[in-house]
C-alpha positions in Angstrom: 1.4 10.3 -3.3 -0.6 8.2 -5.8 0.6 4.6 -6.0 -0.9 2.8 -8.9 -1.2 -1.3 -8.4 2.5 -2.1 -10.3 3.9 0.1 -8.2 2.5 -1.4 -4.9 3.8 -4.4 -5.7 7.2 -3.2 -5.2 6.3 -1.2 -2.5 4.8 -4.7 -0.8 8.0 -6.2 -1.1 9.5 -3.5 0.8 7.2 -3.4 3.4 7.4 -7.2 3.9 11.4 -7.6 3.4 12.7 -4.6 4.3 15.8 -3.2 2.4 16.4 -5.1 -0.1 18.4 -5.2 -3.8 16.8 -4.5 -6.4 18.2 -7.7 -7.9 16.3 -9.5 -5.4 13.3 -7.2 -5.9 13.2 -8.7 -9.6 13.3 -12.2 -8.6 10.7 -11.8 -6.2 8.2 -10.2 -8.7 9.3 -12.6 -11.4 7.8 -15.1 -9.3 5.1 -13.4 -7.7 3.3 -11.6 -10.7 5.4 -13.2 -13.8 7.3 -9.7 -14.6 10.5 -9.6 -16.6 14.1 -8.0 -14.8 13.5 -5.0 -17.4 9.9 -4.6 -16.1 10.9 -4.8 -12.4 13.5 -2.2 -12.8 11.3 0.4 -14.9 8.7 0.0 -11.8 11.6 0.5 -9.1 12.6 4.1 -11.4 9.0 5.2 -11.3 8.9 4.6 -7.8 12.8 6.2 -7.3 11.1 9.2 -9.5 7.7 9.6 -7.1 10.4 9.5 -3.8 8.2 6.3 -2.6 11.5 4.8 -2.4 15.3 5.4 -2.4 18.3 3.4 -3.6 22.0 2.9 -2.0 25.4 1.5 -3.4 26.2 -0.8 -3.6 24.3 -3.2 -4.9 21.1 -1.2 -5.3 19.9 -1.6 -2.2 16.1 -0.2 -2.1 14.6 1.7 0.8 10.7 2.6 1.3 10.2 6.0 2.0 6.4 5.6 2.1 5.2 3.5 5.0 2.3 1.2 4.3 -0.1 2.9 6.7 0.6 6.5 4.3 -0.4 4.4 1.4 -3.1 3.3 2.9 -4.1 6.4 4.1 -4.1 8.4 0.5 -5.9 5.0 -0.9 -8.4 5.7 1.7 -9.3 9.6 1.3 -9.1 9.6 -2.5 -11.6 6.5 -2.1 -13.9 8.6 0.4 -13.3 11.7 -1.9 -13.8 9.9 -5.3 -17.3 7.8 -3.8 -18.5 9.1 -0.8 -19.1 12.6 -1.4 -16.1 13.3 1.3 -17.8 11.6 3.9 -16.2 8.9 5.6 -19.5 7.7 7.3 -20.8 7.0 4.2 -18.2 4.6 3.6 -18.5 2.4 6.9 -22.3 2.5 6.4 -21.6 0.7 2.9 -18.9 -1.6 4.3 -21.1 -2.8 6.9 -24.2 -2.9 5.0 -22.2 -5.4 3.1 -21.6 -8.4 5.3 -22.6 -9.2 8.7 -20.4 -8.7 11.5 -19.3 -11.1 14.3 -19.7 -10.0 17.8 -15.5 -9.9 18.6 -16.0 -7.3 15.1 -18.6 -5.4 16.7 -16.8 -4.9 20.0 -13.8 -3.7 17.8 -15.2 -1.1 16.0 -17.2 0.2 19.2 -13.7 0.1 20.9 -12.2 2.2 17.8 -15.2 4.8 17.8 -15.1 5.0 21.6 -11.3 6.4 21.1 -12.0 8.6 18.7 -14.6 10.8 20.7 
């Protein structure tokens, strides 16, 4: 499921908060990102409308359906797909041609690849 960026911000909320009304929702992104009550809510419906999230009475209660690490997960593989040619060593030799790593960094991904085999 494609989130786009609005959308995430919702979804962040949820992730971070847990259930939570979507009156509070609205306060929340009011402060966080400057959105209006009548924004918030049209973000929530496209989310209700996708099934990232569901509502319950009363008080329209919002509940992820998505977890975090499946939004990540799509963002990831349409990322590999989209620039990488599919290949998702293509990526990590980019991302570390990028910066250098600290040793503790280096042990972490050897410990990640070592699982993986």
């Amino acid at each position: 499921m494609k989130l786009f960026d609005s959308e995430l911000n919702i979804m962040e909320i949820l992730w971070r908060d847990g259930d939570t009304p979507a009156k509070r929702i609205a306060e929340i992104a009011k402060e966080k990102v400057g959105w209006s009550k009548t924004t918030t809510y049209t973000i929530i419906k496209r989310c209700l409308d996708k099934g990232a999230i569901e509502r319950h009475e009363p008080n329209f209660v919002c509940h992820a359906l998505v977890t975090r690490e499946q939004a990540q997960e799509h963002e990831t593989t349409e990322l590999i797909n989209k620039m990488y040619d599919g290949a998702p060593d293509r990526l990590i030799a980019s991302l570390l041609g990028q910066k250098r790593l600290s040793k503790e960094e280096i042990n972490r991904l050897k410990r990640l690849i070592d699982s993986l085999e």
